[in-house]
C-alpha positions in Angstrom: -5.6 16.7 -18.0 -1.9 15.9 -17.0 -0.7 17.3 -13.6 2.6 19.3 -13.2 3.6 18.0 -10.0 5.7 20.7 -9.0 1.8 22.6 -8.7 1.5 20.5 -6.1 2.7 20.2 -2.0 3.4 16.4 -1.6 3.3 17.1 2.1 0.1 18.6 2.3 -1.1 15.4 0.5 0.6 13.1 2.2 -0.7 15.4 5.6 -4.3 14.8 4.1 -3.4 11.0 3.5 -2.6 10.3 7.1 -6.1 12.5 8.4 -7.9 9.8 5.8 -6.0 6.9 7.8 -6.7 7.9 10.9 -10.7 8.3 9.8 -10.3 5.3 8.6 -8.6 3.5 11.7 -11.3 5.0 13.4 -13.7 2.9 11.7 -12.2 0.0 10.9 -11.4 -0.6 14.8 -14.4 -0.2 15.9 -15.8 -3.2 13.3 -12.4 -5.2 14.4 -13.6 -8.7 15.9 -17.0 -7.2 15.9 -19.5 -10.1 16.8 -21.9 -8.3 14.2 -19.4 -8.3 11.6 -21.6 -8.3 8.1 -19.9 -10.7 5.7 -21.0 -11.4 2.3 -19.2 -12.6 -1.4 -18.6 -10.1 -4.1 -19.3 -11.4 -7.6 -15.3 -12.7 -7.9 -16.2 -15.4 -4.7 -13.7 -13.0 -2.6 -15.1 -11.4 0.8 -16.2 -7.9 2.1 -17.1 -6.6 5.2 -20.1 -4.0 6.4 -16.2 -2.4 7.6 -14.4 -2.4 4.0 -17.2 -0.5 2.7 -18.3 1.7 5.7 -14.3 2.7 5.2 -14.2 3.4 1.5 -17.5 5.6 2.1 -16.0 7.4 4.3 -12.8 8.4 2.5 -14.8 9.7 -0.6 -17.0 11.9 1.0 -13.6 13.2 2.5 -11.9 13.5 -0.6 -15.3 14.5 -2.5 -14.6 17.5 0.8 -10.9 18.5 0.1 -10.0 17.0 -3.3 -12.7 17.4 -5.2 -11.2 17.4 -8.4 -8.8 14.3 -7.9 -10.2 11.1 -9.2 -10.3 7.9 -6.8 -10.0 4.3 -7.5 -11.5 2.3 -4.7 -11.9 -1.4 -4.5 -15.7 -1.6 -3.0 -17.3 1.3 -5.5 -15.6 1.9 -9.0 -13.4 4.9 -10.4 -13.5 8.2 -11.3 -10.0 9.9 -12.6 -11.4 13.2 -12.2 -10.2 16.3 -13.9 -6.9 17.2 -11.9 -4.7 15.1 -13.5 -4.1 13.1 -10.2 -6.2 10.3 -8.6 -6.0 8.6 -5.3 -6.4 4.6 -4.8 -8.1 3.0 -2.0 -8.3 -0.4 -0.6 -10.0 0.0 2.6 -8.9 -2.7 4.3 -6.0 -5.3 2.8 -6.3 -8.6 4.6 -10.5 -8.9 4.5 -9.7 -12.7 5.3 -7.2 -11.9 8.1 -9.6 -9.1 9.4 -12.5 -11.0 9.3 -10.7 -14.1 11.4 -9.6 -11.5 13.9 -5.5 -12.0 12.6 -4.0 -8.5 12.7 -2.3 -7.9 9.9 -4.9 -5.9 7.7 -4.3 -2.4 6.6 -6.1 0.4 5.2 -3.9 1.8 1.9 -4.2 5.2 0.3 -2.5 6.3 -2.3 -2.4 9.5 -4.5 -1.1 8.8 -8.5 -0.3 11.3 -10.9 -0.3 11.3 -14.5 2.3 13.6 -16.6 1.7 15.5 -19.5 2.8 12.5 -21.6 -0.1 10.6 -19.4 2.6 8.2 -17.6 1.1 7.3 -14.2 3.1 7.8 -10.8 2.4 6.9 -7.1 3.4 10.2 -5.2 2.0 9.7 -1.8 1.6 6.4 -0.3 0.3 5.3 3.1 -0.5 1.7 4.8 -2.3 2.1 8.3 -2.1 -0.8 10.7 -4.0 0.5 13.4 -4.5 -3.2 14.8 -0.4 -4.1 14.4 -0.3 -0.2 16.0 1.8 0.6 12.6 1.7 3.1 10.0 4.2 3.3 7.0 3.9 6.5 4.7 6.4 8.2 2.0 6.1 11.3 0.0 8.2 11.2 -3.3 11.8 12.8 -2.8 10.5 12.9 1.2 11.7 9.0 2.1 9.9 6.4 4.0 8.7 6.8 7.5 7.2 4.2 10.4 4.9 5.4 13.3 4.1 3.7 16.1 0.4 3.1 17.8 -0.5 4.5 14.0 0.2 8.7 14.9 -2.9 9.1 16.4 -2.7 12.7 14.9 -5.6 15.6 15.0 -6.2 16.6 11.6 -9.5 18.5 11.6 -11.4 16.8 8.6 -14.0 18.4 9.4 -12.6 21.6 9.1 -13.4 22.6 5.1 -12.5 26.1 5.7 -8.7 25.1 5.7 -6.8 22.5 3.5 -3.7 23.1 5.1 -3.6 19.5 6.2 0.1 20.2 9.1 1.6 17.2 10.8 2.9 18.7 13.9 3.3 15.9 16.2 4.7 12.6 14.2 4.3 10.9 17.2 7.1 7.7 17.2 8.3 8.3 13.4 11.1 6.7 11.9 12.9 6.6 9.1 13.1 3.2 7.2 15.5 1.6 4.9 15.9 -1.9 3.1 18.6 -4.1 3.5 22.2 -4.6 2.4 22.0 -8.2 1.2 23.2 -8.8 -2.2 22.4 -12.8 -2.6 19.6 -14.7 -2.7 21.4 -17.3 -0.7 21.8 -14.7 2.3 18.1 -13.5 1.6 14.5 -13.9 3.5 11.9 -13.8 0.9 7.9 -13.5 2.0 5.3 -13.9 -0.4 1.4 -15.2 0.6 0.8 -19.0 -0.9 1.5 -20.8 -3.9 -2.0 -20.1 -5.5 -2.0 -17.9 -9.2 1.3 -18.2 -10.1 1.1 -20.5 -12.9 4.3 -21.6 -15.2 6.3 -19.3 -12.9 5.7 -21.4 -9.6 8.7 -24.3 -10.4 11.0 -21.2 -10.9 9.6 -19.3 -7.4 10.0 -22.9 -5.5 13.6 -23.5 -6.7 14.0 -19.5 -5.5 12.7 -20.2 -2.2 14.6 -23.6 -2.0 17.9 -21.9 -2.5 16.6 -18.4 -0.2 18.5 -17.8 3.4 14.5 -17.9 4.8 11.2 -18.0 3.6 7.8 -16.9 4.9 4.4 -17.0 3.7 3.4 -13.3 5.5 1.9 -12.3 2.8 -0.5 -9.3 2.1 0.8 -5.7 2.6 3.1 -6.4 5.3 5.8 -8.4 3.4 6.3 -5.0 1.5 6.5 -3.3 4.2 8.9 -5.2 6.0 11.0 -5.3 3.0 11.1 -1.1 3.3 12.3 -1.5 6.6 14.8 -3.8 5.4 13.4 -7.2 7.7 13.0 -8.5 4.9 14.9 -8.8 1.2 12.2 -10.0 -0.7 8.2 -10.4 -0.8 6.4 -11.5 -4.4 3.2 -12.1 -5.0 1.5 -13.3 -8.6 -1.2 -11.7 -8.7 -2.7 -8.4 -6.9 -5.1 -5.3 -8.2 -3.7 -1.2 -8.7 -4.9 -1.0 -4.8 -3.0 -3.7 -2.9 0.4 -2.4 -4.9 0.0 1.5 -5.2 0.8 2.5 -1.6 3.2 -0.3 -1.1 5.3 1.0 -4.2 6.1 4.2 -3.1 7.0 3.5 0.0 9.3 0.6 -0.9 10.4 3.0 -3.4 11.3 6.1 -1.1 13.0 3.2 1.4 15.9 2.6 -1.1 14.2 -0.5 -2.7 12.5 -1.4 -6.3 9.1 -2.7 -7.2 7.6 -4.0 -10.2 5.1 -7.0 -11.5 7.1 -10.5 -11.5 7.9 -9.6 -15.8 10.6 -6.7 -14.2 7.8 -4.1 -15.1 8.1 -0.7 -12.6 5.4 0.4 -11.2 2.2 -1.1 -9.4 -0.3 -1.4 -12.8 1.4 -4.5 -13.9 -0.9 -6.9 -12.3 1.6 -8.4 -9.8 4.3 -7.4 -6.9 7.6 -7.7 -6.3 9.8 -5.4 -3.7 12.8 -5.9 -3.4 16.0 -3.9 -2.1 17.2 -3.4 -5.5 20.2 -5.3 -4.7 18.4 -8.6 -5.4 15.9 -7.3 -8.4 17.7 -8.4 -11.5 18.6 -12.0 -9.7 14.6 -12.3 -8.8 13.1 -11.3 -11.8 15.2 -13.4 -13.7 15.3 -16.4 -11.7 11.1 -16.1 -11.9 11.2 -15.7 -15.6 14.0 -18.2 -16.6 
């Protein structure tokens, strides 16, 4: 079933996007630096915490509340598109590694995707939480990009299934955000996490960097995020799943900026990220795909 998204108040979902981060801030906090922290190896070799899953849980039986017939893709427990026409994407927390060393930049991102009567795909509502960087970035499509501060800290009344009026009435610290103005990758600071994945493409990414104004190995879903705000020009990465991109893309998106995979393909099912303030796109894309 495609979704007419005009059907549909982006606010309200975005409104219900930032109740699911703070219940999700909530939790993941709490298990932040935990000296009980339960660690073990999913069947990739990649990490998960007793806190990525506790989080994911508690989203779906949220959504399963309010959103019943949206699908979810989540990370820790499969998919479900649902019969809306629209389904949300979770990675509970982005930066296990960083999380589970007690580095702050992890993030919880939810994202809502909807699928046209033609079936293309499109991230509508997007929404990183920081709660341990005390950030939150979140866009709505055709609403722009936003920053809070010490995460909104908002009431939203999950609880309450009587009403799905999710209202924001106190943005607490919001912003606006924008990328930058730089049109050269000379002049340009480009973040991107390590040199692992990237294959025949890493000779072309080095002489990139080598040639860059600055580079930084931030990584994760803070280079995108900086590159919204326009800190950052540029932040690649080679290889990432539907849930580390989906969030970041609209929000880079509604900041002014343009994200694809490192082929120059839009959108976040491509495999790989790159954001960029549009500015620099063409030049990147081509100087990774020489």
């Amino acid at each position: 079933m495609s979704a007419d998204l005009n059907s549909f108040d982006l606010l309200d979902d975005l409104a219900l996007a930032h109740a699911l981060a703070d219940l999700a801030d909530a939790i993941s906090l709490d298990r932040y630096q935990a000296q009980d922290l339960v660690i073990t190896n999913k069947p990739d070799n990649t990490p998960v915490t007793d806190a990525d899953r506790a989080v994911e849980t508690a989203i779906r039986e949220a959504l399963a509340t309010h959103r019943h017939t949206d699908g979810l893709v989540g990370e820790e427990f499969g998919s479900d598109k649902g019969s809306s026409g629209r389904y949300w994407v979770i990675d509970p927390i982005d930066g296990t590694k960083n999380f589970m060393r007690g580095v702050p930049t992890w993030a919880t991102l939810i994202a809502l995707v909807n699928i046209d009567s033609f079936g293309n795909e499109e991230v509508v509502v997007g929404i990183a939480s920081a709660p341990a960087l005390a950030r939150r970035w979140s866009a709505a499509k055709g609403h722009g990009a936003v920053v809070r501060f010490n995460s909104g800290n908002i009431d939203t009344a999950l609880d309450d299934t009587s009403d799905d009026n999710f209202s924001d009435p106190h943005a607490i610290n919001e912003k606006k955000i924008s990328v930058s103005k730089v049109a050269s990758l000379s002049d340009a600071s480009i973040s991107y996490s390590d040199f692992v994945g990237w294959g025949d493409r890493l000779e072309p990414f080095q002489k990139m960097l080598a040639n860059a104004w600055r580079t930084r190995g931030i990584g994760d879903f803070w280079s995108h995020m900086l590159v919204a705000e326009g800190a950052v020009d540029v932040a690649i990465e080679p290889s990432l799943a539907l849930w580390d991109m989906a969030a970041l893309d609209i929000i880079v998106r509604e900041a002014g900026g343009t994200f694809t995979n490192t082929a120059g393909q839009t959108g976040p099912f491509g495999g790989s990220g790159v954001s960029t303030n549009g500015l620099l796109h063409n030049a990147v894309i081509n100087g990774l795909n020489p």
